[in-house]
Residue frames as a rotation matrix with the C-alpha (Angstrom) as fourth column:
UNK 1
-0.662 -0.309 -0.683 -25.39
-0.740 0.412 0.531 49.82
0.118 0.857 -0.501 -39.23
UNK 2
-0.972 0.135 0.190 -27.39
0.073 0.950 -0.303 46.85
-0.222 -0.281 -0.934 -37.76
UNK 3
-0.252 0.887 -0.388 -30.55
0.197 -0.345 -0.918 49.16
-0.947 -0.308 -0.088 -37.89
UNK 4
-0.132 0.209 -0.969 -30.00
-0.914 -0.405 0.037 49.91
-0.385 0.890 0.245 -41.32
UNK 5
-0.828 -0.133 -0.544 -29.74
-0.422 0.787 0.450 45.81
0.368 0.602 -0.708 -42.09
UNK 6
-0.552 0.730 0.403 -32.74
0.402 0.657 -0.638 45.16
-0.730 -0.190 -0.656 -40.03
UNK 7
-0.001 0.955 -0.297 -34.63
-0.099 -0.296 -0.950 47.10
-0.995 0.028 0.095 -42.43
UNK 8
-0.573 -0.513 -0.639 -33.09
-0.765 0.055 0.642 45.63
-0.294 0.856 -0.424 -45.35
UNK 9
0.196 0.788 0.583 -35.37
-0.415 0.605 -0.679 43.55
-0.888 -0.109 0.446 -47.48
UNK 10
-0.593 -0.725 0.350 -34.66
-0.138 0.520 0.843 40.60
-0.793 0.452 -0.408 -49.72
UNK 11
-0.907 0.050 -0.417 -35.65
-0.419 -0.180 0.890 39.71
-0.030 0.982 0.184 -52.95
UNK 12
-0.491 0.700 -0.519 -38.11
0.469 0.714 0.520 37.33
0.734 0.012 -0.679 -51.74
UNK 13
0.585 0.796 0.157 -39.62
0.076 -0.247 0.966 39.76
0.808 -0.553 -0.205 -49.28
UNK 14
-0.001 -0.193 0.981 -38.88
-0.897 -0.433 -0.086 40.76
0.441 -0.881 -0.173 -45.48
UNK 15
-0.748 -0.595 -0.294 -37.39
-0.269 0.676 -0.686 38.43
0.607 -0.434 -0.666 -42.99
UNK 16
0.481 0.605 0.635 -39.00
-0.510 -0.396 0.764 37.56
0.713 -0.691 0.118 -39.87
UNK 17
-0.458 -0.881 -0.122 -36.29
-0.455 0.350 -0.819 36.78
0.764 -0.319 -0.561 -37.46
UNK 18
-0.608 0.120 0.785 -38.46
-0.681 0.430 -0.593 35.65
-0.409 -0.895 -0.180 -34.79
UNK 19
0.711 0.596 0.374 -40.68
-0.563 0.801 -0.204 33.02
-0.421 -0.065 0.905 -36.65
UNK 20
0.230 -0.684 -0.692 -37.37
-0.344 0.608 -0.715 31.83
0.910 0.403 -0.095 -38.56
UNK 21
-0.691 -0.391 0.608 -35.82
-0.690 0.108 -0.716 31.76
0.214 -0.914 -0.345 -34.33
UNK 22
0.004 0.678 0.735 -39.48
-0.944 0.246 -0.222 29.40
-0.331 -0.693 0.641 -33.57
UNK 23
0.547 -0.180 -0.817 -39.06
-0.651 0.522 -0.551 27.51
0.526 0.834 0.168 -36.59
UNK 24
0.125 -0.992 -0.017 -35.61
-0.462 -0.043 -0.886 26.57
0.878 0.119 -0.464 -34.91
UNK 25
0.040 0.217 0.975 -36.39
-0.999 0.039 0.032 26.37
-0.032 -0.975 0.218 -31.53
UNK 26
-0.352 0.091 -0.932 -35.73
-0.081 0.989 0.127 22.44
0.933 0.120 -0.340 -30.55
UNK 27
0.640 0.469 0.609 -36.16
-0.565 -0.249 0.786 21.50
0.520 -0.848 0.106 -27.20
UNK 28
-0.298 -0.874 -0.384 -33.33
-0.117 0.433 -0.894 20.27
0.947 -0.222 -0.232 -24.61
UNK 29
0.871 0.371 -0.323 -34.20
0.187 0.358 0.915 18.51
0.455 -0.857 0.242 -21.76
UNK 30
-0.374 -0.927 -0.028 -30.51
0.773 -0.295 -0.561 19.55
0.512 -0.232 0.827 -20.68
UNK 31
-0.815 0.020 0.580 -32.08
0.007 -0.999 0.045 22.85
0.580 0.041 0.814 -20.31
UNK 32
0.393 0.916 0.080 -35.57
-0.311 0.050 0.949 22.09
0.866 -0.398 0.305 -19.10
UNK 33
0.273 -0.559 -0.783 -33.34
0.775 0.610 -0.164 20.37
0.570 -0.562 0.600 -16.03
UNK 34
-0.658 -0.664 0.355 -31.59
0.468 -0.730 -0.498 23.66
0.590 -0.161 0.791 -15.57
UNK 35
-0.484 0.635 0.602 -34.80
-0.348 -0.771 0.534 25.50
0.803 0.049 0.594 -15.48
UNK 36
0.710 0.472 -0.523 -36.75
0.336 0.425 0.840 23.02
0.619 -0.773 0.143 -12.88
UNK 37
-0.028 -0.490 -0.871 -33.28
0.993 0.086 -0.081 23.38
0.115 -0.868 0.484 -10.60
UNK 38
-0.924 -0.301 0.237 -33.88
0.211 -0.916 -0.341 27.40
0.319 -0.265 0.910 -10.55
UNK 39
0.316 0.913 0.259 -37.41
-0.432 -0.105 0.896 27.20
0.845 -0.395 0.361 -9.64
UNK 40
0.456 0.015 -0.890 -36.69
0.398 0.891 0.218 24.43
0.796 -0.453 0.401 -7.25
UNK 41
0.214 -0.688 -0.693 -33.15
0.879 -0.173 0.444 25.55
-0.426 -0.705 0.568 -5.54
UNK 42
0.911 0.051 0.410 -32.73
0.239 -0.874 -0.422 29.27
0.336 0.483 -0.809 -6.45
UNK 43
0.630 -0.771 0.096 -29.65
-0.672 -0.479 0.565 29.68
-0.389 -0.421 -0.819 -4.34
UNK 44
0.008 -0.613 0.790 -27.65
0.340 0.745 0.574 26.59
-0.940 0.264 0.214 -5.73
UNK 45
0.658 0.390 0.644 -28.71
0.741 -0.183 -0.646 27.98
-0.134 0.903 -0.409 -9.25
UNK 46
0.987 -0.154 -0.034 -27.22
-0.149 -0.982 0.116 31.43
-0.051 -0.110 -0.993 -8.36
UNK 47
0.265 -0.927 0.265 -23.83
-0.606 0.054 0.794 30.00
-0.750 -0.371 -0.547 -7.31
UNK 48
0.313 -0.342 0.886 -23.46
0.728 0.686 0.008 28.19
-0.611 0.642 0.463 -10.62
UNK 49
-0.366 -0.915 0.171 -21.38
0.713 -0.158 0.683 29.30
-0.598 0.372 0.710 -13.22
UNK 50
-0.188 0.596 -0.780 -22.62
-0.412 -0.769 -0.488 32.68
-0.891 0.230 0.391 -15.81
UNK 51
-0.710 0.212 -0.672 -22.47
-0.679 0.046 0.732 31.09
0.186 0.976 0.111 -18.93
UNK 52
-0.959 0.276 -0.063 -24.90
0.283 0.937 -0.202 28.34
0.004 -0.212 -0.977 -17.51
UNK 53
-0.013 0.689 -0.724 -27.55
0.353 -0.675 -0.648 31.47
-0.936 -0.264 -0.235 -16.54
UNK 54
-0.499 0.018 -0.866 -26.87
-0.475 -0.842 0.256 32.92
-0.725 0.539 0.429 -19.89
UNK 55
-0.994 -0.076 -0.078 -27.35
-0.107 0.567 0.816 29.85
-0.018 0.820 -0.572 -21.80
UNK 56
-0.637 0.693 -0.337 -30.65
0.569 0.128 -0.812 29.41
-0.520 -0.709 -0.477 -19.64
UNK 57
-0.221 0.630 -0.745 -31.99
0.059 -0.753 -0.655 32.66
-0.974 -0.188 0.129 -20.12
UNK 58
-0.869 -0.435 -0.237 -31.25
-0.412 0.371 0.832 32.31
-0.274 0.821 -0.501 -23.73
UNK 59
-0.927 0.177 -0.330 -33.12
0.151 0.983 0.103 28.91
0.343 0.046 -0.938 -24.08
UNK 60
-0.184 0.934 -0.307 -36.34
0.763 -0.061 -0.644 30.43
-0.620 -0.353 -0.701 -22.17
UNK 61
-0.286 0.675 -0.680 -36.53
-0.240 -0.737 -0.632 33.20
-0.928 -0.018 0.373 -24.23
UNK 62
-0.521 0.039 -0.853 -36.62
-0.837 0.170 0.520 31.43
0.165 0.985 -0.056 -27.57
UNK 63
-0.683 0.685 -0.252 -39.07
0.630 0.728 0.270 29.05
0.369 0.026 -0.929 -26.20
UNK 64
-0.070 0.773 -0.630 -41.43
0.256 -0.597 -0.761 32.00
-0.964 -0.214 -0.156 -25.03
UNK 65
-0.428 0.027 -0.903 -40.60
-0.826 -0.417 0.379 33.35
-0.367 0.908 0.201 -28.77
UNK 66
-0.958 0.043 -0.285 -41.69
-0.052 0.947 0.317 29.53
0.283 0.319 -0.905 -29.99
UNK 67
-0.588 0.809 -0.012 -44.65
0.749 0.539 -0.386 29.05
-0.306 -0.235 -0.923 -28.03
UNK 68
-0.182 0.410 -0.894 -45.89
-0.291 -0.890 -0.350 32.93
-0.939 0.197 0.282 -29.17
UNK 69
-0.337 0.111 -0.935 -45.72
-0.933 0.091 0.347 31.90
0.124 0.990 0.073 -33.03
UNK 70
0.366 0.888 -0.278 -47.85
-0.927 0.376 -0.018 28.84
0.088 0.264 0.960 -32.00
UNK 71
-0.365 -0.411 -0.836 -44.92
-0.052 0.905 -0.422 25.69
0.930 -0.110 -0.352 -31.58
UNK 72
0.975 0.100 -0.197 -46.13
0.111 0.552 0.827 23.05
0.191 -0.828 0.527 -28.64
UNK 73
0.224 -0.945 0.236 -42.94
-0.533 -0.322 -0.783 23.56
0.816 0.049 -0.576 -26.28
UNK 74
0.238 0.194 0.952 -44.04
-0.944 0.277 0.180 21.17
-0.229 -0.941 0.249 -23.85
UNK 75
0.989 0.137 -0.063 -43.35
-0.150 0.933 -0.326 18.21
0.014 0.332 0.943 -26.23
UNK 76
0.391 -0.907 0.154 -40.69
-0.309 0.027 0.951 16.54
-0.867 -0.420 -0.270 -25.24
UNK 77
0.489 0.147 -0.860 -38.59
-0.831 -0.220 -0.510 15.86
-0.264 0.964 0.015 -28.23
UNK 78
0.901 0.382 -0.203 -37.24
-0.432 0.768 -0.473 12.74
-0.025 0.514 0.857 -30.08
């Protein structure tokens, strides 16, 4: 079913879920934190909770998906 809605197209044309997802994309220094303390301490990182890693992983790939379609993800934000 999901495969059949991805290839569903609207009246106004085809979606594009990842530049609508860059569009979106805010930055969270919450997150950027996270991310410095798994580079940093990898074992203290590990022993933290899963939804913290999930949220993470998340959060890095929709800023790789952001910085592909051209958004500045290094600015910090407001």
């Amino acid at each position: 079913m999901s495969a059949t809605l991805n290839k569903a197209e609207f009246l106004d044309g085809p979606r594009n879920k990842n530049q609508i997802r860059a569009d979106a994309w805010k930055r969270d220094e919450r997150m950027e934190e996270l991310a410095k303390l798994e580079a940093a301490h990898p074992e203290t990182f590990d022993r933290m909770g899963i939804s913290a890693r999930m949220s993470l992983g998340y959060y890095q790939a929709d800023k790789a998906n952001a910085a592909a379609h051209g958004h500045d993800v290094n600015k910090e934000s407001k």
